[in-house]
C-alpha positions as CSV (number, residue, x, y, z in Angstrom):
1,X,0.0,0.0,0.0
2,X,3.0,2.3,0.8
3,X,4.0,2.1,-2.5
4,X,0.5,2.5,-4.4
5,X,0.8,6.0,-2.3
6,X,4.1,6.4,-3.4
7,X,2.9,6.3,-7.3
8,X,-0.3,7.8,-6.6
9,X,1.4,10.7,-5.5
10,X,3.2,11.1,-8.3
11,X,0.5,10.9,-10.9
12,X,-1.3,13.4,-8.5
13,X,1.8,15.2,-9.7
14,X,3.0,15.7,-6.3
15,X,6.6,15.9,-7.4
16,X,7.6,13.1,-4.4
17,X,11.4,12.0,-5.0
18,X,12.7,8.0,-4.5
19,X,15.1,10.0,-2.0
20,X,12.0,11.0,-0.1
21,X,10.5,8.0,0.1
22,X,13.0,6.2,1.6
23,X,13.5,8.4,4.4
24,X,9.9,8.0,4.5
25,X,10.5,4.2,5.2
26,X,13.8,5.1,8.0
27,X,11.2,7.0,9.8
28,X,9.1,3.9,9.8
29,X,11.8,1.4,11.1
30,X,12.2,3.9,13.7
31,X,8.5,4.0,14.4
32,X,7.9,7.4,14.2
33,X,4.5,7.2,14.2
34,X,3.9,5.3,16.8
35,X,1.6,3.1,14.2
36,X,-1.2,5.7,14.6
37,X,-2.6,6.7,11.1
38,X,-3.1,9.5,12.4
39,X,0.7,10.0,13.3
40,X,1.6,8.6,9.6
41,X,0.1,11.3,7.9
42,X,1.6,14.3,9.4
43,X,4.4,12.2,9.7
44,X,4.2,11.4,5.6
45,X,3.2,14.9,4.9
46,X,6.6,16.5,6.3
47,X,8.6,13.6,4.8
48,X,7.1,14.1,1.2
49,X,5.3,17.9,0.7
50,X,8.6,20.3,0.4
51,X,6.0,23.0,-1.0
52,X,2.7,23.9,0.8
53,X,0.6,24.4,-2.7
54,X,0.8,20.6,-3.0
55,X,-1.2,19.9,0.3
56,X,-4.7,19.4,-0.8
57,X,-3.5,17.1,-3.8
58,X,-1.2,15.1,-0.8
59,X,-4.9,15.1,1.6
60,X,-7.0,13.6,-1.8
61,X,-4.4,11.1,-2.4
62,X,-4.1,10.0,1.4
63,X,-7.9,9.8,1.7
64,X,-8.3,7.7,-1.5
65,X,-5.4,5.4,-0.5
66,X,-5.6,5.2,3.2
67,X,-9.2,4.9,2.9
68,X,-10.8,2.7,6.0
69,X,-7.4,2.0,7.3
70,X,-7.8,1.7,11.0
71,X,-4.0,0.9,12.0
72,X,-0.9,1.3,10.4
73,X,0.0,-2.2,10.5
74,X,-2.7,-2.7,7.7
75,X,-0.8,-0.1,5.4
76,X,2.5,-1.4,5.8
77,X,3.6,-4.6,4.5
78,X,6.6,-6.1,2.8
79,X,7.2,-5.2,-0.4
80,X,11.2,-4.9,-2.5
81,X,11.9,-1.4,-3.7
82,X,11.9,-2.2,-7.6
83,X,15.8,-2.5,-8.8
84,X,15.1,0.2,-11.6
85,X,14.7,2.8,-8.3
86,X,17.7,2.0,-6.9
87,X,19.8,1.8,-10.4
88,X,18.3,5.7,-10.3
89,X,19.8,6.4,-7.0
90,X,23.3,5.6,-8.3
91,X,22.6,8.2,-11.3
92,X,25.1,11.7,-10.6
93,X,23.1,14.9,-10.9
94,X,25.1,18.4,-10.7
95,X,24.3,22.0,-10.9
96,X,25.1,24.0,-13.9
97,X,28.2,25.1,-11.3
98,X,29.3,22.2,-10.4
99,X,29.7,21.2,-14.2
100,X,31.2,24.2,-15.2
101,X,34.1,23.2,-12.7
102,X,35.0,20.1,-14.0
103,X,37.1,20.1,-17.1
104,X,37.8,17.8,-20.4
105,X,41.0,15.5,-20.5
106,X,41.2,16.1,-24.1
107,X,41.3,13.4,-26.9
108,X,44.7,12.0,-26.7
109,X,44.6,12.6,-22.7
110,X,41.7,10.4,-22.4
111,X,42.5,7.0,-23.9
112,X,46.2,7.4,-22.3
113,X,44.3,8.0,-18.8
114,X,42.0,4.8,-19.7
115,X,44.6,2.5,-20.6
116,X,46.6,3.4,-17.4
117,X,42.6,3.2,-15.4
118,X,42.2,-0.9,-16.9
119,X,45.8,-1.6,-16.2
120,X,45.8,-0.2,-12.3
121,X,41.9,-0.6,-11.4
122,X,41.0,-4.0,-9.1
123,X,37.5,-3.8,-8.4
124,X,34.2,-1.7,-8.7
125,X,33.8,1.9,-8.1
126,X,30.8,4.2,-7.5
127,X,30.5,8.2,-7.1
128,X,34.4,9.1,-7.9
129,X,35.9,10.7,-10.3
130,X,39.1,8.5,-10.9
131,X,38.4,5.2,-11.3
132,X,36.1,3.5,-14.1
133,X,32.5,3.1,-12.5
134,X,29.3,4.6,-11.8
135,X,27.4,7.7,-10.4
136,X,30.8,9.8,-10.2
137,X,32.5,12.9,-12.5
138,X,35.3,10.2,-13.7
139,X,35.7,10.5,-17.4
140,X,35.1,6.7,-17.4
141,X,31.9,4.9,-16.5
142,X,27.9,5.2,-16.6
143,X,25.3,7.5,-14.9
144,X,27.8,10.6,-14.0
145,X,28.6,13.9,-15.7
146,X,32.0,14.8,-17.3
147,X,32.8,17.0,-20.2
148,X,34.1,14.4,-22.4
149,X,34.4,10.9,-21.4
150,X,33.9,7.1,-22.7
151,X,30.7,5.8,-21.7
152,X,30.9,2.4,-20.6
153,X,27.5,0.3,-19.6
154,X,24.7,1.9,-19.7
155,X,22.0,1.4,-21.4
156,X,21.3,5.4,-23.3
157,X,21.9,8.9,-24.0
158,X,21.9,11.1,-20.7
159,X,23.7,14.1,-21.2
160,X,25.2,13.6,-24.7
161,X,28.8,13.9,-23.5
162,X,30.6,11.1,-24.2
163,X,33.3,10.8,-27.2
164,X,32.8,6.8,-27.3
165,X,30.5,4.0,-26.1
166,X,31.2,0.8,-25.7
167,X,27.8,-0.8,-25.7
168,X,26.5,-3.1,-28.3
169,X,23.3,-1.5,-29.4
170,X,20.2,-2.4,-31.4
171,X,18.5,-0.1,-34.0
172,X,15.8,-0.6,-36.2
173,X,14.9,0.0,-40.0
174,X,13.1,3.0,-40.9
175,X,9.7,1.7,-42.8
176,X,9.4,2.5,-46.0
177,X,5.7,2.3,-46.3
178,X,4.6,4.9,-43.9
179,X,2.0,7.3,-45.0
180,X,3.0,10.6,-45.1
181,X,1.6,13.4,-42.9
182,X,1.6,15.5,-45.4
183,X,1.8,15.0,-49.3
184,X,3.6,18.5,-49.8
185,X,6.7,16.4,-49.0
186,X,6.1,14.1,-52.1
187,X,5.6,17.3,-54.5
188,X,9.3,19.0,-53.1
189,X,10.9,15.5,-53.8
190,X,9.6,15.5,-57.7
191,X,11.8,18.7,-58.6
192,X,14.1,15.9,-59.3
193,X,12.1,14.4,-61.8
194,X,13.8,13.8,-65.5
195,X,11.4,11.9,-67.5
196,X,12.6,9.4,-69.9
197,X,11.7,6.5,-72.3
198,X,13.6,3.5,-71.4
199,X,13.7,0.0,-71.6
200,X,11.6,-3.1,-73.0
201,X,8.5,-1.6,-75.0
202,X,5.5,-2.7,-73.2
203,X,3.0,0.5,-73.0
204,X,0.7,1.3,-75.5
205,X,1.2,3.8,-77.9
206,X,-2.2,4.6,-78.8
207,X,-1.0,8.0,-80.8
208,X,1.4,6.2,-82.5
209,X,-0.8,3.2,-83.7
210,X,-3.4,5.4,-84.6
211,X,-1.2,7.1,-87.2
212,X,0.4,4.0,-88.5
213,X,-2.9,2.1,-88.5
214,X,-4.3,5.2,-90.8
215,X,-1.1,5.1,-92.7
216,X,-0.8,1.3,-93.3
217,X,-5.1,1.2,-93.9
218,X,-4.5,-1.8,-91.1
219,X,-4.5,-2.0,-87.3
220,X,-0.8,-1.6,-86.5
221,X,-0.4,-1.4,-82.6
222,X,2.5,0.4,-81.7
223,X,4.3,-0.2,-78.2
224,X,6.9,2.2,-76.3
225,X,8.9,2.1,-73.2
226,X,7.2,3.4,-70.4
227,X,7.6,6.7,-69.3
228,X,9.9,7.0,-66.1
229,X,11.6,8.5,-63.6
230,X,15.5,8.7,-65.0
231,X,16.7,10.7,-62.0
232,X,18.6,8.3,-59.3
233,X,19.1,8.8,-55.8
234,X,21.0,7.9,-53.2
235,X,20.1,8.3,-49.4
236,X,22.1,7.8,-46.4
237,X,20.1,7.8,-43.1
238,X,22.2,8.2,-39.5
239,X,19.9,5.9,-37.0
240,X,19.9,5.8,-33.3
241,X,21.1,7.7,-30.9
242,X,19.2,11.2,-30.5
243,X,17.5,10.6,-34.6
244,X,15.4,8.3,-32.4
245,X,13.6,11.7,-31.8
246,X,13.2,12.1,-35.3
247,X,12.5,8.7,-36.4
248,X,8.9,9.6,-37.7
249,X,9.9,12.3,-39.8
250,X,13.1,10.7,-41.6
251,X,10.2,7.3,-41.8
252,X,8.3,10.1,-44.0
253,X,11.0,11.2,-46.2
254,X,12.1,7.7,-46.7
255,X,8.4,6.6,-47.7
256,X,7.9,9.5,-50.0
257,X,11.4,9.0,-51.8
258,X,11.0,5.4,-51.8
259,X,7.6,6.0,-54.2
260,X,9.3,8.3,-56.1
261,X,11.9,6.9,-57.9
262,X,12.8,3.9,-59.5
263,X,16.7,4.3,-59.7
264,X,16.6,4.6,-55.5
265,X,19.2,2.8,-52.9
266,X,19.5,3.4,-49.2
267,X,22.3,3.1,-46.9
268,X,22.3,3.6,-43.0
269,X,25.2,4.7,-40.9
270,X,25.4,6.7,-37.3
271,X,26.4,9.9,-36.5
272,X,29.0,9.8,-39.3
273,X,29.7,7.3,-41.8
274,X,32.9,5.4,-42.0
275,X,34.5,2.6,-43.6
276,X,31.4,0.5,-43.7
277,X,27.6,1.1,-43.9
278,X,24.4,-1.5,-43.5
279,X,20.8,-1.9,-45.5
280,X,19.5,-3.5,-42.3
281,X,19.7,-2.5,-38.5
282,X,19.6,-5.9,-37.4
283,X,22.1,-7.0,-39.6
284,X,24.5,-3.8,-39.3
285,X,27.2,-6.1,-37.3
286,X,27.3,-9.1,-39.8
287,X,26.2,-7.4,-43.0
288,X,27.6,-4.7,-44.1
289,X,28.9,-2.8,-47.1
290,X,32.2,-0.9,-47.5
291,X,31.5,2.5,-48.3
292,X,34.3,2.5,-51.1
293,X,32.2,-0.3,-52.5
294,X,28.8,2.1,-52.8
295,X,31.4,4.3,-54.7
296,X,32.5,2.3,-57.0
297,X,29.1,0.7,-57.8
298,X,26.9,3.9,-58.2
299,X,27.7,6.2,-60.9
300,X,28.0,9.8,-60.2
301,X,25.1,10.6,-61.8
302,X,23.5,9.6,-58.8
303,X,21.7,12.6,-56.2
304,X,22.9,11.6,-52.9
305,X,21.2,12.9,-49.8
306,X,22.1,12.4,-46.2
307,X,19.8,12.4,-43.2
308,X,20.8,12.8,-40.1
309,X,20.9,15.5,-37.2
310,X,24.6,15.9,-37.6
311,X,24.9,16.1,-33.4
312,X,28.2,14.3,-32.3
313,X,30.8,14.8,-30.6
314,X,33.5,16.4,-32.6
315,X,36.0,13.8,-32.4
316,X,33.6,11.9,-34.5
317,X,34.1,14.0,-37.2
318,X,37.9,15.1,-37.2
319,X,39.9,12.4,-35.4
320,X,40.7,8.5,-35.9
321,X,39.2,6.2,-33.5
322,X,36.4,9.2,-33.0
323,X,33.4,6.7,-33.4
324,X,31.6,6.0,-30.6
325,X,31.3,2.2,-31.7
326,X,34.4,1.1,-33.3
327,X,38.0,2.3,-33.5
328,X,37.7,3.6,-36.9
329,X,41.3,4.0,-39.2
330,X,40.6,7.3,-41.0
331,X,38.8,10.1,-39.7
332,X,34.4,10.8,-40.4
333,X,35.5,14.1,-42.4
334,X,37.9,11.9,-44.8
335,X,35.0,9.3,-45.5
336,X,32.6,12.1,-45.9
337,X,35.0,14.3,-48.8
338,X,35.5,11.0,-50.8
339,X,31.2,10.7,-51.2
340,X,31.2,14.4,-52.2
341,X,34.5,14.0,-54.1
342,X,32.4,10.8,-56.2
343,X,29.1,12.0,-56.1
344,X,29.2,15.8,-57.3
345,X,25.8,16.5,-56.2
346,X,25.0,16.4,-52.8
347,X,22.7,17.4,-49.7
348,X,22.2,16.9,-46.1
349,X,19.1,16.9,-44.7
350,X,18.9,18.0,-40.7
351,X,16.3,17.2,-38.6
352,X,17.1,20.0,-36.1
353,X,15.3,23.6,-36.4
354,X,17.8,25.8,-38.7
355,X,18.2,28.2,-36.1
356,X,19.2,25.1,-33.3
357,X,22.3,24.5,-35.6
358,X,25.0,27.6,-34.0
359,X,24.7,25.3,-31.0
360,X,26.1,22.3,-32.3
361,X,29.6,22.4,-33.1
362,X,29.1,19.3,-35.3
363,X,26.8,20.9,-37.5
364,X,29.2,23.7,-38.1
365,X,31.7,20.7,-39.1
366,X,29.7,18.9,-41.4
367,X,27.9,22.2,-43.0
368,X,31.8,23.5,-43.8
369,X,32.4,19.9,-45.6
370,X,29.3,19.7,-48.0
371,X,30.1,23.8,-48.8
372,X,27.1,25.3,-46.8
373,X,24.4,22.4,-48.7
374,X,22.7,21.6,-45.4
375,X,19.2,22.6,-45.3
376,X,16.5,21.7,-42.3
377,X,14.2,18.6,-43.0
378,X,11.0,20.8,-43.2
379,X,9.3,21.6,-46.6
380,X,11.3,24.5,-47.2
381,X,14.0,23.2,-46.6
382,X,13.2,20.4,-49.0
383,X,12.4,22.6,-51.4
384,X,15.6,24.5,-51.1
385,X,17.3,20.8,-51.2
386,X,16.2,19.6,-54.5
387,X,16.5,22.7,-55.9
388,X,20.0,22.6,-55.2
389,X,20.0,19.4,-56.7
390,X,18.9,20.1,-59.8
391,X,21.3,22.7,-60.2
């Protein structure tokens, strides 16, 4: 029942901590309230109400709960904390001042500081800021704060600090035959269009046979290619990490190009793309294409387009090894020049409001290597896009 209040209090949106509550419980061992109801609730109301506008939610919530309860013996009974709440307590949370005082090792600096951490470290650590562990300001670790650091076991994105993760983690296709929001998406895509008349000759030509057949004073049916699409495209979508935020709107873009053109391929990457990208999520570890190999197969009359929020950690972008998931030989910039170097038409899409991207030194970064060609995934944006394309 205690923690029914617990929960009940917070959908009450009393904002009750797990911190709180368990000095609720200390008070409890202790008998504080001498199991009297009557003492519990004053004796609850002090432990969990810091502010005095959230008393009459904290009096519905008791009344509902405690409803009929005689004795507090009836109230309490034994019950585990649940081990996500306690996996929270280890979490490190620090004032804007605090983190201002605490300073970056630097990219070389860090991995010589983590080889000497694996070589000299014997046992598990929590709340420091030396050793490899949890809940501390160490460089090194899960659920703390540091400038730059290597996250190591934990399971997502806090504060989008860390230079590399060592995690293994899952991420799934984008589907291709999501129906779009809006259909002004599909009209800024077919700027690209180039029709042409190519291949087998399987339409009708009913012009053309009716002037032959008039000619000839027979029927003469005359056939033609159909009429397509000639434009091709490439697109390059960065999954996971913080595009899980925009996974619906890259879904849209990809259903809408996918419907568009017949010449179309897609390749995923994240964050920046390297020596190797993937056609499949759950597949990206085993299956996977080199990204000279897309090069060399794809003429450069292809459009290539990148999605992606551009939001890394610079490192990514300008230094070997700067991949969050693999020690990568040759920097993301280097990988990214030889694309535009192939493929002399280019774009990147971004996800992010245009006027979020001064924030992000990344975006800078990539927006300096495709020559200012980044424009915000919105319609105008798109629009401004494919008009570039077509240039």
């Amino acid at each position: 029942m205690l923690l029914h209040f617990f929960t009940a209090l917070r959908e009450a949106k009393v904002p009750v901590t797990l911190r709180e509550y368990l000095a609720l419980l200390g008070a409890l061992d202790r008998d504080l309230a001498d199991k009297r109801v009557e003492e519990f609730y004053f004796l609850a109301r002090t432990a969990l109400v810091k502010d005095e506008r959230n008393l009459d939610r904290f009096d519905r919530v008791f009344g509902t709960v405690f409803k009929g309860v005689e004795s507090l013996g009836e109230a309490v009974e034994p019950a585990a904390i649940p081990e996500e709440w306690l996996r929270k307590l280890a979490e490190k949370y620090l004032t804007e001042a605090e983190r201002a005082q605490l300073k970056a090792l630097g990219w070389d600096k860090l991995f010589e500081t983590l080889k000497q951490r694996l070589a000299e470290q014997k046992g598990r650590h929590q709340g420091g800021s030396k050793w490899i562990g949890t809940g501390g300001t160490s460089p090194f670790g899960a659920h703390g704060f540091n400038p730059e650091g290597i996250r190591i076991g934990q399971e997502g994105n806090r504060n989008f600090r860390a230079v590399k993760v060592w995690d293994k983690r899952e991420f799934r296709d984008l589907d291709d035959g999501v129906e779009l929001g809006t259909r002004n998406m599909r009209l800024a895509l077919r700027r690209l269009r180039r029709f042409a008349r190519t291949g087998a000759a399987e339409e009708l030509d009913l012009d053309g046979t009716i002037r032959e057949t008039a000619r000839q004073g027979y029927l003469d049916v005359r056939l033609r290619p159909e009429r397509r699409n000639a434009v091709k495209v490439l697109l390059f979508l960065d999954v996971g990490g913080s595009m899980d935020w925009h996974v619906e709107l890259a879904e849209e873009l990809f259903s809408a190009a996918r419907s568009e053109f017949k010449h179309f391929a897609h390749f995923y990457f994240h964050n920046c793309p390297y020596e190797a990208v993937w056609t499949e999520n759950r597949r990206r570890h085993d299956d996977r294409t080199p990204l000279l190999d897309v090069i060399r197969t794809y003429p450069p009359d292809y459009r290539v387009v990148f999605v992606g929020d551009a939001s890394m950690s610079p490192y990514e972008i300008a230094m070997p090894g700067g991949s969050v998931e693999h020690w990568n030989e040759e920097a993301g910039a280097v990988w990214l020049q030889r694309v535009l170097d192939h493929f002399p038409k280019a774009v990147w899409l971004n996800p992010v409001p245009r006027e979020q991207w001064t924030y992000t030194q990344s975006i800078a970064m990539v927006r300096r290597i495709f020559s200012e060609r980044m424009f915000p995934l919105s319609l105008e944006g798109l629009d401004e896009a494919m008009r570039a394309l077509v240039r």
